[in-house]
Each structure stands twice: as structure tokens, then as C-alpha cells.
C-alpha positions in Angstrom: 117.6 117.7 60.0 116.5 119.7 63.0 117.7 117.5 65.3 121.2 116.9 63.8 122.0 120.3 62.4 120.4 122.3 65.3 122.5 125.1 65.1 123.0 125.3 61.2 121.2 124.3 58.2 121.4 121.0 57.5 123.4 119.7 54.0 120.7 117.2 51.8 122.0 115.7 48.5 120.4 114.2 46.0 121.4 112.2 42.9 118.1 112.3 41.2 118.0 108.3 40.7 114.3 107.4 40.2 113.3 107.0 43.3 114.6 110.3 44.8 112.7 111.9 42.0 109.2 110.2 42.6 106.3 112.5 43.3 105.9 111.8 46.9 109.5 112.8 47.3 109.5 115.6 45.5 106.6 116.7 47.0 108.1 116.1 50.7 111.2 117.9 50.0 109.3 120.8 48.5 107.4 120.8 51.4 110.1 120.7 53.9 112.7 123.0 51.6 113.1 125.6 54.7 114.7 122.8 56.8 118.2 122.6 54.9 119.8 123.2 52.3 119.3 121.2 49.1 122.2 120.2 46.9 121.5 118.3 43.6 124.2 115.9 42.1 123.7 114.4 38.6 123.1 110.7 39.5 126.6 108.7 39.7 128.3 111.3 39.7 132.1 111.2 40.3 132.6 114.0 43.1 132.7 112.4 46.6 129.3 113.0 48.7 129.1 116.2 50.5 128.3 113.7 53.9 131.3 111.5 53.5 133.6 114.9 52.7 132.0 115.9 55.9 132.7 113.2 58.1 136.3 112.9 56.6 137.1 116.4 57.1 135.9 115.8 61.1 138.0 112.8 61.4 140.7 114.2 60.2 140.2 117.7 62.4 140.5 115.7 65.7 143.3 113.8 65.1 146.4 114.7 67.4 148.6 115.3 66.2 147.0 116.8 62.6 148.4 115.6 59.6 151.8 117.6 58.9 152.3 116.6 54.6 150.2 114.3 52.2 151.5 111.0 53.4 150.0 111.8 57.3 146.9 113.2 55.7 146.4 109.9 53.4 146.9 108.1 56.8 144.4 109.8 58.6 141.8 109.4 55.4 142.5 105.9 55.6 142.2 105.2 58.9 
């Protein structure tokens, strides 16, 4: 996280699927809590993950020229 996120607080999500809830995880992220920022997501859940809204909204941002109306902007999300 430090090393991605080096000037902010990095984003970590979790879905709490058994294996992202097992005691040596828990433990580690307990452990490391002051590194970032921790979001919990019910597991499937239906809202789009935080890092692929992320990377999206970057994609998107240095696109010239931006998306002017919905059908550029569905373009740009597609490419």
C-alpha cells in the first residue's frame, strides 16, 4: 500500500468470503489497519469494486478529448 498509495491512504476492500475472513487474515489486517483505509463489502455484492471504479474513473480522465454526453462516456468505459 505504501508503495502504491505513497502520498494518500491506500483503498483495501474486502468481501468477507472465507478466506478473507480467516484468522491469519484478520489478524494481518488488524495489524496493518494504519496503512489504508479498510472498506468492507457484503460478499457478492452487486456495487462495482472500489479498484475497478478507480481505474475506470482514470481511464476515462485522460482521454482527449473527455467524453462530451453518455454515448462518448459509454465509449470511453468500453474501451
Amino acid at each position: 500500500m505504501s508503495i502504491g498509495h505513497s502520498d494518500v491512504l491506500g483503498q483495501f476492500q474486502q468481501d468477507d468470503a472465507t478466506p478473507h475472513a480467516s484468522r491469519v487474515a484478520t489478524k494481518w489486517l488488524q495489524e496493518h489497519s494504519s496503512d489504508f483505509r479498510h472498506f468492507h463489502c457484503p460478499p457478492k455484492s452487486t456495487e462495482l469494486n472500489i479498484i475497478i471504479q478507480d481505474a475506470l474513473l482514470h481511464a476515462v480522465e485522460k482521454r482527449s478529448p473527455p467524453p462530451r454526453n453518455p454515448m462518448d462516456l459509454l465509449t470511453a468505459l468500453q474501451d
